[in-house]
Each structure stands twice: as structure tokens, then as C-alpha cells.
C-alpha positions in Angstrom: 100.1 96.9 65.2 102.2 94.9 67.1 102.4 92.8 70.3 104.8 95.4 71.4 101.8 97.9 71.2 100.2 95.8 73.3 102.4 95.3 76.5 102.6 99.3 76.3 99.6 100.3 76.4 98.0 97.4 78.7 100.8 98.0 81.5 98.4 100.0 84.0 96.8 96.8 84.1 99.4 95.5 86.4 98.0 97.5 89.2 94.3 98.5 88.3 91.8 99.1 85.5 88.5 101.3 86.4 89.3 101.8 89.8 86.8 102.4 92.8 86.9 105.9 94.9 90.3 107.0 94.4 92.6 108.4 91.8 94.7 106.8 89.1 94.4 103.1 89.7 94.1 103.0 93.9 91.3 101.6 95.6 89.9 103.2 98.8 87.1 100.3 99.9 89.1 100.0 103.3 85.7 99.4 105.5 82.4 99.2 105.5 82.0 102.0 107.8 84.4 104.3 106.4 83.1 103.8 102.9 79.7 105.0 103.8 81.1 107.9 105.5 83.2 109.2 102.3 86.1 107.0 103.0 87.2 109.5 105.8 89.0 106.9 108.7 92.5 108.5 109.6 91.4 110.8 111.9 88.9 108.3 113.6 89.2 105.4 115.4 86.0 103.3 114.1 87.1 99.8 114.1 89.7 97.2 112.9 89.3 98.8 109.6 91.8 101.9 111.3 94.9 98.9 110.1 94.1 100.3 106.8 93.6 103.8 107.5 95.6 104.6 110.3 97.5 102.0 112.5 97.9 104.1 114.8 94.3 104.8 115.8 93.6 101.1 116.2 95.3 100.9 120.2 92.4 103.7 120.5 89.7 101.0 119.2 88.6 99.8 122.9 86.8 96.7 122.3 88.3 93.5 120.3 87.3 92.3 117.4 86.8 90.6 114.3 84.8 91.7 110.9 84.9 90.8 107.3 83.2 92.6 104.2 82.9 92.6 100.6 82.3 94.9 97.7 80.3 94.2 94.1 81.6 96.8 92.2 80.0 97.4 89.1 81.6 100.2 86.6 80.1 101.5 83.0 82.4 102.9 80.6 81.5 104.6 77.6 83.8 105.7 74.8 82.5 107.6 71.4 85.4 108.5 68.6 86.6 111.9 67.9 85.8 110.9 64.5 82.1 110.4 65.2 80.3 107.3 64.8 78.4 105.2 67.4 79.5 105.3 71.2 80.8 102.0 72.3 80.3 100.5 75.7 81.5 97.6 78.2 80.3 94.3 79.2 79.3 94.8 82.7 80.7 92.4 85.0 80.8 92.6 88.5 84.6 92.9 90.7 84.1 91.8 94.2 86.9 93.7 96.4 87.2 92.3 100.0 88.5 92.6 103.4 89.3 91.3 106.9 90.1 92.6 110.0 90.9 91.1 113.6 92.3 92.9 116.4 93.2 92.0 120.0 94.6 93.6 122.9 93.7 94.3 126.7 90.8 96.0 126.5 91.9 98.6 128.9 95.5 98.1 128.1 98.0 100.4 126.1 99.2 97.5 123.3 97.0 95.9 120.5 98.0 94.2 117.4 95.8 92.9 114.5 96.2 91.2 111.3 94.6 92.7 108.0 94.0 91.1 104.0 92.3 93.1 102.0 92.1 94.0 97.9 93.5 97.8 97.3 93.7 96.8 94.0 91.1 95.0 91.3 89.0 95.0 88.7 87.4 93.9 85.3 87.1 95.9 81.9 85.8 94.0 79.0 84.9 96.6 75.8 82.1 95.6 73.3 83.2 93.9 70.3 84.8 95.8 67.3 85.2 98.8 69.4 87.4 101.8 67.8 90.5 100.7 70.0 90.4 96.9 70.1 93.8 97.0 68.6 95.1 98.5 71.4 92.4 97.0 74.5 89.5 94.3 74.6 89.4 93.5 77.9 91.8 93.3 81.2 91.4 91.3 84.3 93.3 92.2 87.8 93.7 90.7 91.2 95.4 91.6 94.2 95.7 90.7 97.7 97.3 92.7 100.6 98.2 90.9 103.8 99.1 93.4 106.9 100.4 92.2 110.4 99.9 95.4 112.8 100.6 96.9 116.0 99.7 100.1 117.5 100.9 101.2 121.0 99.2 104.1 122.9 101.8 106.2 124.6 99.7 108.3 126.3 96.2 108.3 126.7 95.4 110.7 123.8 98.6 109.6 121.6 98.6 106.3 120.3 101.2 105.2 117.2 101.3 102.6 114.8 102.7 100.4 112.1 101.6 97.7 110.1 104.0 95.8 107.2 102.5 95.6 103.8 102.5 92.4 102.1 101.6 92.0 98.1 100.9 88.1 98.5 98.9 87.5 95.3 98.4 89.3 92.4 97.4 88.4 88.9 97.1 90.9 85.7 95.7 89.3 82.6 95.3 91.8 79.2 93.9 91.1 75.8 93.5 92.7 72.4 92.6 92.1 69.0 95.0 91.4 66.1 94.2 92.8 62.3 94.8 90.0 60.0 93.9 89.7 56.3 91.6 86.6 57.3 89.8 89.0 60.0 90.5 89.3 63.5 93.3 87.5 65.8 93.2 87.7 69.5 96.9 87.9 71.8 96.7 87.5 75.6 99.3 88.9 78.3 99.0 87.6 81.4 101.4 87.3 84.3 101.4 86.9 88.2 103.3 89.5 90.5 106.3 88.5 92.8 105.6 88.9 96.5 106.6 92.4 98.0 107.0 94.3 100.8 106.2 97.9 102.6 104.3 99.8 105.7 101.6 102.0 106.6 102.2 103.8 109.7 99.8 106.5 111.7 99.9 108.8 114.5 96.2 109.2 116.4 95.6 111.9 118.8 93.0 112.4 120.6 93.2 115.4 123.2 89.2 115.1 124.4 86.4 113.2 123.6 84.8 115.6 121.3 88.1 115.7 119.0 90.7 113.7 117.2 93.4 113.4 114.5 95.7 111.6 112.6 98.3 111.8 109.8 99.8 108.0 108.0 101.9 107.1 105.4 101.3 103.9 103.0 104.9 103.0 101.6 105.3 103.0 97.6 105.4 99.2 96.7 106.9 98.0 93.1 104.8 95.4 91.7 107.1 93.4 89.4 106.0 90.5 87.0 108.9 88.6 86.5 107.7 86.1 83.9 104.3 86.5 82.1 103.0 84.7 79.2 102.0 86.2 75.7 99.9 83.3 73.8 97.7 83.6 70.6 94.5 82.4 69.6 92.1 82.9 66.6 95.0 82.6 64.3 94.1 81.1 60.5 94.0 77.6 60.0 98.2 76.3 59.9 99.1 79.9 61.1 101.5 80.6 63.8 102.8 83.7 66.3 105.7 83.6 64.1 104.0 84.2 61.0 101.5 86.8 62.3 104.2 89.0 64.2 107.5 88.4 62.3 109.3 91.7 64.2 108.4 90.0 67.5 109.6 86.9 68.9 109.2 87.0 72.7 106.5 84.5 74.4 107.4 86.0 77.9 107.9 89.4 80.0 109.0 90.8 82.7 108.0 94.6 83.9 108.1 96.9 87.3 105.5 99.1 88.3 105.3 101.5 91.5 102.7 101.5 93.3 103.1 105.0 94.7 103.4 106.4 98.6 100.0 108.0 100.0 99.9 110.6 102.8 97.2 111.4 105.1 95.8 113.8 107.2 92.4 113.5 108.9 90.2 115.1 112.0 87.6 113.6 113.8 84.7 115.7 115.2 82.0 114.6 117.6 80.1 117.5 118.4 77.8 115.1 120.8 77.8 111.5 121.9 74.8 110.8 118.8 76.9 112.5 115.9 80.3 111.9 114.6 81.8 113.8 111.8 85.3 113.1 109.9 87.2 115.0 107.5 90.5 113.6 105.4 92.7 114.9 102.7 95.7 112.9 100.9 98.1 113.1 98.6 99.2 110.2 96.4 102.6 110.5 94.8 101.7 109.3 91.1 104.7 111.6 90.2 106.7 108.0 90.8 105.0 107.0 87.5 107.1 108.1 85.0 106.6 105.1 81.9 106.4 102.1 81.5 109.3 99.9 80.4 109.4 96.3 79.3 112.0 93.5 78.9 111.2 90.3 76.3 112.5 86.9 76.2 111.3 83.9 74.8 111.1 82.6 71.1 107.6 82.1 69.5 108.8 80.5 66.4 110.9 82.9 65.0 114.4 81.6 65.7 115.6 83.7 67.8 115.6 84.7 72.1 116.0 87.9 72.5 112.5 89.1 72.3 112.7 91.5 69.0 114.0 91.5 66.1 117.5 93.0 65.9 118.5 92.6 69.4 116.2 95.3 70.8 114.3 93.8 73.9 113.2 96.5 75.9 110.3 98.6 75.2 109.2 102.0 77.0 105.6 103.7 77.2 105.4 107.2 78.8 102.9 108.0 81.5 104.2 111.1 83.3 101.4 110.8 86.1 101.2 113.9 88.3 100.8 113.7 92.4 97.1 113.6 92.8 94.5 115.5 96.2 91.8 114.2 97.3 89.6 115.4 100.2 86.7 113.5 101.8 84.2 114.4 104.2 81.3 111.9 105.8 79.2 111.6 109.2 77.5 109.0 111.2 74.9 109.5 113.2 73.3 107.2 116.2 70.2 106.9 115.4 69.4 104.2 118.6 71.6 101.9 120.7 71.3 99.5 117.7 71.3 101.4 114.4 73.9 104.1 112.9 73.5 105.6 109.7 76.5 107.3 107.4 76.8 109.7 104.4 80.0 111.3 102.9 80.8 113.1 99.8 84.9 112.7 98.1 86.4 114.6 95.3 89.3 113.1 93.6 91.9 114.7 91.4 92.7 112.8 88.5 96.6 111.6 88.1 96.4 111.6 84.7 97.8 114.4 82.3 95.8 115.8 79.3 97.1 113.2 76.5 98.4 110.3 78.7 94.6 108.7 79.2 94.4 105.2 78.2 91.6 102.5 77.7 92.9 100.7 80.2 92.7 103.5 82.8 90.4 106.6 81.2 90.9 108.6 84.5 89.3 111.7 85.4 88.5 114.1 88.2 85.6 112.3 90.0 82.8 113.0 92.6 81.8 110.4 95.0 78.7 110.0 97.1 78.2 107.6 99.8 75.6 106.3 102.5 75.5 103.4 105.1 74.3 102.0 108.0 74.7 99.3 111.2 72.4 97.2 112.5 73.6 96.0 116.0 71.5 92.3 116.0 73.1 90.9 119.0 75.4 92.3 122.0 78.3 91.0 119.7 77.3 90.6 116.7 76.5 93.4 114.4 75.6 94.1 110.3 77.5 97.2 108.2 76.0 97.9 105.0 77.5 100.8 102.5 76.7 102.1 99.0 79.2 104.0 97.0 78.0 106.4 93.8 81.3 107.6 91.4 80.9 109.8 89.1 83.9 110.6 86.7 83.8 113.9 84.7 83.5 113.6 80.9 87.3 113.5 79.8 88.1 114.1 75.9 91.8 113.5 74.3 92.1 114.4 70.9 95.0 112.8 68.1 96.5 116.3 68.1 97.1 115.7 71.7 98.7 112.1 71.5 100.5 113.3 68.7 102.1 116.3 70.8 103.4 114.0 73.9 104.3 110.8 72.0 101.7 108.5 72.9 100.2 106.9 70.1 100.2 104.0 71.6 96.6 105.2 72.9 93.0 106.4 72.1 91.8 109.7 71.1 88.3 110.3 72.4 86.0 111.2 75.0 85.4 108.6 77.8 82.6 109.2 81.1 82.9 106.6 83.7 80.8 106.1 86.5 81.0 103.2 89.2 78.5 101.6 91.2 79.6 99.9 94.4 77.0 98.2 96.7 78.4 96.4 100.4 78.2 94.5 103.3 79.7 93.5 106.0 79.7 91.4 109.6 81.2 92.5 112.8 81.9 90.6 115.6 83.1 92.5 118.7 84.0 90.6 122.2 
């Protein structure tokens, strides 16, 4: 197996690996609030969070403010062979998503614009050692930030618009996999930073009475590209070089594109009286963007030449063939006192990825999520959010016959069952 093998079947990594509360590779850890109500937020108009879930609910969000949270997201993955043997597992380490909101306006005024930076997408996978598919994934490593200046105007008093520019300002994908060599094992790393980029969420809030509200928005398709990343080896014999262990391949640098696909949503906000509020969301994410995966090499790790592989060919291609992907969320909050709310949602997610197409670095399924939450109000201004998020993906089995079928070898045939563990907490300051 080749390095080639590698950047193919790594490349999800570029966006996500074992992501939190939403299909394919997203991340829907928006806000503290909205996480322990289900993730439901577009067709509400909570808090500053509303940048990321609707723009234009946030001229509806009276009072200004500023608040900050942070996720620990723990996942454990569990792979067994088709073949039989024992089940491996992963290290468990712990990803810490976060975000920020502030928003400003008249209080009583029609205008308010806000500045967001949070982490849609991130995560950590590390497999046990010697696992079935080490040849193919040991462990991957992502980071992201999003940056999003907003405004939202309210036109009327019950319709309110909004737009906020998307702004990739960091990200980081780092991939590693074992190498079979006569002398035992080599190790090859992949790792590359994305290029800044650019897109928009806009929403439309309406809110014809107090005791009902919704929304639809729209989150742009972004394409993350990695314009030069690094392939390195280590754990190579004593005098042995990449040359020598990968003759057919002599890049030492990459460059791929990735969409990150367009989400639309649709939400309704419910509050049957002034104690209890109730939300309810749908969206669709357009994985069908997805198509595969393609690769261009450069570089010369010893072999002589610059082109990337031998013979001239310096492009590879990995399909994917990702389908559009529902979700639907539901979640409440009720007021207990003048100081303390408490939350609970349910989500079910829709996988994006076909029979055949699952990969180690992504072993998507349909998944269930359960939520809770609460506030604490400890001053007139100052007040605590704390959410806990249960995923639970459904047992997922590929077989060879399968790979085989669509062409994409470059995977793992087995069963996979995923569940993810995300604990948070938050401060808000409202003035």
C-alpha cells in the first residue's frame, strides 16, 4: 500500500472525523442553549448564538450581549472485522469545540450587528495499535475556526432579516497511517493547513405573536482547499529513505479541494405560556456536492523526479458519492424560576454516507441524539448555561463484496458503532 492510498482515503479529514450532532462531517454545537434543547435555534430567537442559526432572528434578541462556551467532546469508536477476530477500539481523547458571540444594537431599536468565532468543524480519532485497517488510518487530527461579522435588521416588528459572512480563518488537518515494511512497521504523516475562505448564512425570523415564531436560513457551501501540505516519514529502517520505501511515489507535498456543503433550514418556535418554550427544526444538508475526492502531487522525496508519481501521473481520485442528508430536531425549555431554566431535545440524523462508501476516517451512520441543559441566572447580568449531549450512531456494517461492487477499496470492510459524549458550559453576560 501506498502513500497514494493514504491521501485517498484520509481526505474527509480535511473537514471532520467523528463528528458531533450532525451528519457526515458537520458539527451542530452552535450554543449552549440550543444544544440542550436538540440543537433546534432557527425558529427562536434565544441569544447571540441565533448568528449561527439564524441571522435573522438576532435584531429580535432584545437585550445586548456577550457569551462564550466550550464543548469536551469525547467519542468511542469500535470496529470488529468481517473476518472475525477481536474488536478494536480508540484512544479516547478529548476535542474541545468552542464559541463566541457579542451582539449590540439599540435595545429598542430595529438594527443590531454582532460578531461570531466558533468551531463547525473538529475533532480527534486515534485507533489502537495494530488495528485491522492501520494501513489505511491510525489516527487524524482537525481544526477549524469560523469567524462571522453579522447584521440583522427588523423590518417590521414581527419580520426581521439577516446575513452574516462566513470566514474559514484557520484550519489544520493532520492524518497518519502505518506502512508494511519487511523490518516491521513504518509510519507516513499528511498534514496541511487550509487557505482562508469565504461564504454567508442568512435567515428570515417572523414572529406574528408572542406565542409563535419561525424562520428559514441558508449556510453557503464553502470549499476548503489545502494548497500545500506536507507528507514526511518516520520509523523507517536504519539508512532507509521515502525513496526507497515508496519507489512509485515521489511527491513530499499536496494540494486538494473539498466542499463543505450548503445547509437549509426551517424552524418554528412555540410558547404555549410565558414558563415554556418549545422549538422544532428540520434541515437539509447538500452532501450531494461530494462527489470524490481528487488530489494533485508535487515535490521530490528522493526519487529524482517532481511530478509527484511515477510516470507523469500526478493526480489521484477517491469516490465518495455522498447523498443530501434530513435531519429533524425537537427540544424545550422550561422556566423553572426567575433564575433557572432547564432544556431537553431529542435529533435524528440521516447519515450522508452510501452503503459501501464508509470510511475509518468518517464511519457515518444514522444517529439518535439526546440532550439536556440548564441556566443559572447568578447576577442581573451575569448568567451560567450548562448542556450535555448523548449520540448514538446505529451499528453500520460494510462488507468486501460491497467495496468491491462501487470501487472503493481504498477502505474497510466491517461493522463500526459510534457513540459521542459531549458535556458543556458556558457564560453569558447580557447589558
Amino acid at each position: 500500500m501506498t502513500v497514494k492510498t493514504l491521501l485517498l482515503a484520509g481526505g474527509a479529514l480535511l473537514v471532520s472525523a467523528s463528528a458531533a450532532s450532525a451528519s457526515g462531517f458537520q458539527v451542530n454545537l452552535g450554543g449552549q442553549k440550543n444544544i440542550g434543547m436538540g440543537g433546534v435555534g432557527v425558529g427562536l430567537s434565544l441569544d447571540q448564538a441565533a448568528m449561527f442559526y439564524n441571522p435573522g432572528a438576532l435584531a429580535m434578541v432584545r437585550e445586548n450581549g456577550v457569551q462564550v462556551g466550550v464543548n469536551a467532546a469525547i467519542a468511542r469508536v469500535s470496529y470488529s472485522s468481517q473476518y472475525g477476530g477481536d474488536q478494536t477500539g480508540i484512544d479516547h481523547k478529548v476535542v474541545t469545540p468552542f464559541n463566541f458571540y457579542a451582539g449590540f444594537g439599540p435595545k429598542e431599536g430595529k438594527f443590531k450587528a454582532g460578531i461570531a468565532v466558533y468551531t463547525p468543524y473538529g475533532s480527534t480519532l486515534k485507533y489502537n495499535d495494530n488495528w485491522d485497517g492501520r494501513y489505511a488510518l491510525t489516527e487524524i487530527t482537525l481544526q477549524s475556526i469560523y469567524v462571522q461579522p453579522t447584521a440583522s435588521f427588523a423590518i417590521t416588528p414581527t419580520l426581521s432579516v439577516g446575513a452574516g459572512l462566513t470566514i474559514l480563518a484557520y484550519g489544520n488537518v493532520n492524518l497518519q497511517k502505518d506502512l508494511p515494511l519487511p523490518t516491521g512497521n513504518g509510519h507516513i504523516t499528511l498534514d496541511g493547513k487550509a487557505k482562508t475562505q469565504f461564504g454567508y448564512n442568512v435567515g428570515i425570523f417572523f414572529k406574528p405573536t408572542d406565542k409563535l415564531s419561525a424562520g428559514v436560513s441558508y449556510r453557503s457551501r464553502i470549499n476548503a482547499e489545502v494548497e500545500s501540505g506536507d507528507v514526511t516519514y518516520s520509523g523507517l529502517p536504519t539508512g532507509a529513505s521515502a525513496a526507497t520505501v515508496n519507489r512509485g511515489f515521489t511527491a513530499n507535498k499536496f494540494s486538494a479541494t473539498l466542499p463543505l456543503p450548503a445547509v437549509a433550514s426551517v424552524g418554528v418556535g412555540i410558547t404555549p405560556t410565558d414558563k415554556l418554550t418549545i422549538g422544532l427544526d428540520a434541515s437539509l444538508t447538500f452532501w450531494s456536492a461530494y462527489r470524490s475526492l481528487d488530489f494533485a502531487f508535487s515535490g521530490n522525496n528522493g526519487n529524482g523526479t517532481t511530478d509527484g508519481l511515477v510516470g507523469g501521473n500526478t493526480t489521484s481520485s477517491s469516490k465518495r458519492y455522498y447523498q443530501d442528508a434530513l435531519a429533524f430536531r425537537v427540544g424545550g425549555q422550561y422556566k423553572v424560576s426567575d433564575k433557572l431554566a432547564v432544556r431537553a431535545g431529542a435529533s435524528y440524523d440521516f447519515t450522508a454516507v452510501k452503503d459501501g462508501y464508509v470510511g475509518p476516517e468518517t464511519p457515518d451512520a444514522d444517529r439518535v441524539i439526546l440532550t439536556a441543559g440548564l441556566s443559572y441566572q447568578v447576577t442581573e447580568h451575569l448568567g451560567v448555561d450548562a448542556s450535555f449531549l448523548f449520540e448514538d450512531f446505529l451499528k453500520r456494517t460494510q462488507t468486501q463484496a460491497q467495496l468491491l461492487d462501487n470501487g472503493t477499496t481504498d477502505r474497510v470492510a466491517g461493522t463500526y458503532k459510534t457513540q459521542v459524549y459531549v458535556p458543556g458550559i458556558g457564560l453569558h453576560y447580557k447589558f
